[in-house]
C-alpha positions as CSV (number, residue, x, y, z in Angstrom):
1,X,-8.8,6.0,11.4
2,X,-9.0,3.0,9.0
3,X,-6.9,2.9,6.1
4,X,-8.0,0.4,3.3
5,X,-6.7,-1.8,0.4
6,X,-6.1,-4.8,-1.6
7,X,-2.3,-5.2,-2.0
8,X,-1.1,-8.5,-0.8
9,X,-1.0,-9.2,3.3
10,X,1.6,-8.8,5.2
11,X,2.8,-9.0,8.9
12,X,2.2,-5.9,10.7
13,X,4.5,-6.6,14.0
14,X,7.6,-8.5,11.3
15,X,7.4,-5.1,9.4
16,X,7.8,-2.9,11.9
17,X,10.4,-4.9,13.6
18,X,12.1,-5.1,10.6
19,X,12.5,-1.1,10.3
20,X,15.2,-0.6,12.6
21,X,16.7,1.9,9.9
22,X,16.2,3.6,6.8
23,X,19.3,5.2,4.7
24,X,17.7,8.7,3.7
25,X,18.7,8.1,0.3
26,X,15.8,5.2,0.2
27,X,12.9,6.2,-1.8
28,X,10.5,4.5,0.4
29,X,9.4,2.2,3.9
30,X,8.9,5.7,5.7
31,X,5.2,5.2,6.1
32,X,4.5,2.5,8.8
33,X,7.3,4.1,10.7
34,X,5.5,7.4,10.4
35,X,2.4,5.9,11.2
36,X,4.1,3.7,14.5
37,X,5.6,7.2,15.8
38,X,2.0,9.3,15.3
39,X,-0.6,6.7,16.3
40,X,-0.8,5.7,19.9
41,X,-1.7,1.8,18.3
42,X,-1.5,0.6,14.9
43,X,-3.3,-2.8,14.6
44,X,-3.5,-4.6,10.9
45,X,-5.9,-7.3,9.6
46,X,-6.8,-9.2,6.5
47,X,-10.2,-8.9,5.9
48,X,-13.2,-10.4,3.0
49,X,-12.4,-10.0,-0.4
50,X,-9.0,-9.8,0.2
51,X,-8.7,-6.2,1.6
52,X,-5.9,-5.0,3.9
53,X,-7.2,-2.8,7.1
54,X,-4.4,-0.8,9.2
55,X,-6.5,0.6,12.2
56,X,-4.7,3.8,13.5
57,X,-5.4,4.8,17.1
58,X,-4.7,8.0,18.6
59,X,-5.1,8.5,22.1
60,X,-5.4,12.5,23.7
61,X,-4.2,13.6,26.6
């Protein structure tokens, strides 16, 4: 699955190492970790016109 959009870029693997922990009371920063635990890759680019891709893998057994 490809999930598009044009916020500003950002560095997929610093994000995600960055989300060691998230107080419950937060109101967000679930999502990539969501993403990281369902998917069996997530992979980001920046592509024309600005756009964001986060390409979502999921590998059956």
């Amino acid at each position: 699955m490809r999930i598009w959009d044009y916020g500003p870029s950002f560095s997929l693997k610093e994000r995600l190492e960055g989300m060691i922990s998230i107080p419950d009371e937060s109101e967000s920063g679930r999502g990539l970790m969501l993403l990281k635990e369902i998917a069996s890759e997530v992979k980001y680019e920046r592509v024309n016109e600005n756009r964001n891709c986060l390409l979502l893998i999921k590998q059956s057994s």
